[in-house]
N, C-alpha and C positions, 0 to 999 in steps of 0.2 A: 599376625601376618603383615600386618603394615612395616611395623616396624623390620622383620625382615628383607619387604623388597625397599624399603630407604635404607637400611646396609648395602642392599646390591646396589642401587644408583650411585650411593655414596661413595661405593670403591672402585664402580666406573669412570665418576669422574674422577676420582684420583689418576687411576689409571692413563686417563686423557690429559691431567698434566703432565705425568712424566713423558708422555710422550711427545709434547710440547717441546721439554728442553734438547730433543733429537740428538740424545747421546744412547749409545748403543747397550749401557750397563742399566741406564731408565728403560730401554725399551724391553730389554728382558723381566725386569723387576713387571712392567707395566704387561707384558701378556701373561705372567703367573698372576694377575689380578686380577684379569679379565677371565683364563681363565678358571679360578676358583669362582669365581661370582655366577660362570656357567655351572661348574659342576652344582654346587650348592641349589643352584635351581633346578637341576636334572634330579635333585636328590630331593627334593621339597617335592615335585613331581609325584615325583613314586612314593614317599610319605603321605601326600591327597590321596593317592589311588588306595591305598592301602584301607585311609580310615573311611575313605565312601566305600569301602566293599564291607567294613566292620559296621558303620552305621545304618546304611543302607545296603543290607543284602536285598539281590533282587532274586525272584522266585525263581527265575529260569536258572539258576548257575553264575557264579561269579563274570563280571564282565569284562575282565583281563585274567588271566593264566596268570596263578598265587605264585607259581614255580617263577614266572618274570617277575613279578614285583616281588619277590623275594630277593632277585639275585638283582634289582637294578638298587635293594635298598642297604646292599654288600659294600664293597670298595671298589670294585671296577666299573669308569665310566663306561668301556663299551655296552656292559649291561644297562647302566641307565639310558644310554640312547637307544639302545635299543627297543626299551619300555618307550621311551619319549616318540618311537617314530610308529611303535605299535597303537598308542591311544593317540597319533595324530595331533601332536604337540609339535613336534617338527617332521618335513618328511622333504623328498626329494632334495634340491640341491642345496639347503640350510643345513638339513641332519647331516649331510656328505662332509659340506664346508665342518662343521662342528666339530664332527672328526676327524677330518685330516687337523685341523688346526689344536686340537688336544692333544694327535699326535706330537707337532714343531715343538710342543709348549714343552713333552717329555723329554724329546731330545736336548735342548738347549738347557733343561734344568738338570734331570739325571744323566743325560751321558756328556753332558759340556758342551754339545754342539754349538757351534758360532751361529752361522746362521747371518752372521751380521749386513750381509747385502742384501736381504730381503725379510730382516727381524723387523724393523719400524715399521716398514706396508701390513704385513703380515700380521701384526699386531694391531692396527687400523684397524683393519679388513676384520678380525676379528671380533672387535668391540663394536662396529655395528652391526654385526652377525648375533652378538649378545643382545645389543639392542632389538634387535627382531625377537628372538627370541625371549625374553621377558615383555615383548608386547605380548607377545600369543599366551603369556601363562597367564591363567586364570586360577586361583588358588581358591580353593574350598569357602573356605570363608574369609570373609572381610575384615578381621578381629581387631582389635587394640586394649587396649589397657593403660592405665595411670600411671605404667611402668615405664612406658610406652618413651624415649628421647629420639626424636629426628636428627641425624646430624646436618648441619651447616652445611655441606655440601648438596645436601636430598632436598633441602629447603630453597637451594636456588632454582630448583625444576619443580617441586612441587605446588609453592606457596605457603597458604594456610590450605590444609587438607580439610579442613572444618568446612570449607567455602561451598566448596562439591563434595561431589561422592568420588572413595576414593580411588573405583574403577577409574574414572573418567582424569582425576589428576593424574596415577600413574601411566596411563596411556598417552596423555600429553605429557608427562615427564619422559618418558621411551621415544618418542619423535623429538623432542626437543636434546636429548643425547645424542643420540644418531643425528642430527643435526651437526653441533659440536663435533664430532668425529667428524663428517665429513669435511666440516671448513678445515680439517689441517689438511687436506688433499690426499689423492688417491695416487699413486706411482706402481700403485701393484706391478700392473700386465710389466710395465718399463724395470723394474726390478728383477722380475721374475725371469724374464728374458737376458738381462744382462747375468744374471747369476746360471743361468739356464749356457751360454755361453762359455763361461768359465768355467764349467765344469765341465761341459764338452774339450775345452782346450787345454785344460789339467790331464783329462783321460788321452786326448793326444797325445799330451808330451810324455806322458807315461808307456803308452805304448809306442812310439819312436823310440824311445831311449830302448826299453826291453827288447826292440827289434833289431838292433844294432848289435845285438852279441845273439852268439860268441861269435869274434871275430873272425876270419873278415867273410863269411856271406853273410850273416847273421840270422834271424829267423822271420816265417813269413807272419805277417801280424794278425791273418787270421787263426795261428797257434798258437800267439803271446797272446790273444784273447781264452782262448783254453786253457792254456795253462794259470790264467792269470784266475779263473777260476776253479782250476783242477783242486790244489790243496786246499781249501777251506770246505770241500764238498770229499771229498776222496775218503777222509776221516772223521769225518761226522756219521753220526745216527743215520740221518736220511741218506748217504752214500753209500753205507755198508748197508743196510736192509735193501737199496736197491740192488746192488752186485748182488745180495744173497739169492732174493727174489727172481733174478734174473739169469743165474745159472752164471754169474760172474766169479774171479778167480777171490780167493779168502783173501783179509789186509794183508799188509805187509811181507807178499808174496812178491817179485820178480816182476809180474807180468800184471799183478791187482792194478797201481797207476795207467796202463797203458790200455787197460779193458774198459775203464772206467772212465777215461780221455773220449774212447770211441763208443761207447754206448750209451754214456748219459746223458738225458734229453736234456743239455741245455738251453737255456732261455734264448740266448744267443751266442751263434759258432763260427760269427763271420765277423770280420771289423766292423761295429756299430758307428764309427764314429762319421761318414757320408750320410749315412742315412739321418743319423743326429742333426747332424746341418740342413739336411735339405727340410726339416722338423722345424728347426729355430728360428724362423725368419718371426718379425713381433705381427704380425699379422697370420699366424697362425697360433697364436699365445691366446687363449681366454682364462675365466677364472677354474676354468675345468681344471688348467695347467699346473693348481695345487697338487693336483693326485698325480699327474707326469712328472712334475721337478721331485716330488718325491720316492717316485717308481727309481727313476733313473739315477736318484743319488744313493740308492740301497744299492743301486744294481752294479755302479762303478766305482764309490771311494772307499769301499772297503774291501772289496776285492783286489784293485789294485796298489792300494797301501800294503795290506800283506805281503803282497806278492815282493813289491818294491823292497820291503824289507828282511827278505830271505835271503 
């Protein structure tokens, strides 16, 4: 086990140098390190729970639900945080952060997402979120072995592990990380806002321009927001079981589009973009604003790229 959590500091601090050289191809590299070093610990988690329910069964009935650590010991993180916020390893706004920022991590790896005006904060923010969390793990046992190599990196936060016990070094090795992270500074909220803005001003210019045709009245913008989400919903799964469900006309009928314009609850059916603004000022920005910058970028750049591109 030792040797485990000196892999995870080890590839933290790597991690915290590339993010030193504040190039944006380091900083991606550097939050797929952070976060595999989280996953790997959400997964070592739910491996502990597992062997204290096999070693020590307790007479009343198992003390977490086999069915969760079964599926947190699967391939999907939301399972493992899941287990992690059930046995109170993480919970409130750390589990949340975890998540949303596993989310950034998918995007920018498997769909390509940029991300580049708020990928370096984000990935900060992240690695001391890792640091918190590898304080709070406490693994079963304390183990090692002869097999047992530190790397060179683990050794400048832990010392000689011999010295103390190695609760006590890895604890002071997790504060003294989260340290290091924090000296390269924090820009989050200032990032988050500036990118928070631009993306406001991108769905503007997108819906000006859509609202300039056909010429010359052109259309009113809060139906270039309808429509900007009409197609990607009109023909999907969830569009057509609501028409069906709701006595709406069958696809690719005459009148299916113009039913489905008027009776599907969307999210939003008015120009969002006033209300956006009067939202962004950076003093209404906190770290909460990870799960809004994210709500809001599902909710506009891909609806109105499509659209754009019809």
């Amino acid at each position: 086990m030792i040797q485990f959590l000196a892999d995870q500091l080890d590839q933290l601090d790597l991690a915290l140098d590339q993010l030193a050289l504040k190039d944006r191809n380091f900083d991606r590299f550097a939050l797929m390190l952070i976060d595999n070093a989280v996953e790997l610990t959400l997964h070592e988690h739910a491996q502990d729970i597992r062997r204290d329910a096999e070693l020590y069964p307790p007479d009343d009935g198992p003390r977490c639900d086999p069915k969760l650590v079964t599926a947190a010991l699967g391939p999907y993180f939301d399972a493992k945080i899941k287990l992690a916020r059930t046995t109170g390893l993480v919970i409130g706004e750390l589990a949340d952060t975890i998540q949303y920022l596993h989310g950034f991590r998918n995007s920018a790896y498997h769909r390509g997402a940029r991300h580049d005006g708020i990928l370096h904060a984000l990935a900060l923010f992240y690695a001391r979120s890792a640091c918190q969390l590898l304080a709070k793990y406490e693994p079963l046992f304390w183990s090692t072995s002869g097999r047992d190599s530190i790397p060179h990196r683990a050794v400048k936060y832990l010392g000689s592990v011999k010295s103390v016990s190695p609760r006590e070094a890895f604890k002071l090795a997790w504060e003294r990380l989260g340290d290091v992270a924090a000296h390269h500074g924090d820009t989050l909220i200032d990032d988050l806002h500036s990118d928070m803005a631009r993306t406001i001003d991108l769905a503007d210019e997108q819906v000006t321009f859509l609202a300039q045709h056909p010429e010359p009245n052109g259309t009113p913008r809060d139906q270039v927001v309808i429509d900007c989400l009409l197609w990607p919903i009109a023909f999907s799964d969830e569009g057509e079981k609501y028409a069906a469900a709701h006595g709406g006309p069958v696809p690719m009928t005459p009148e299916y589009l113009t039913w489905i314009a008027q009776n599907y609850p969307w999210p939003v059916r008015t120009d969002p973009i006033p209300s956006w603004r009067n939202r962004a000022p950076i003093s209404h920005i906190t770290l909460i604003a990870t799960g809004e910058w994210n709500s809001m970028g599902a909710r506009t750049r891909p609806s109105f790229s499509r659209w754009r591109l019809r």
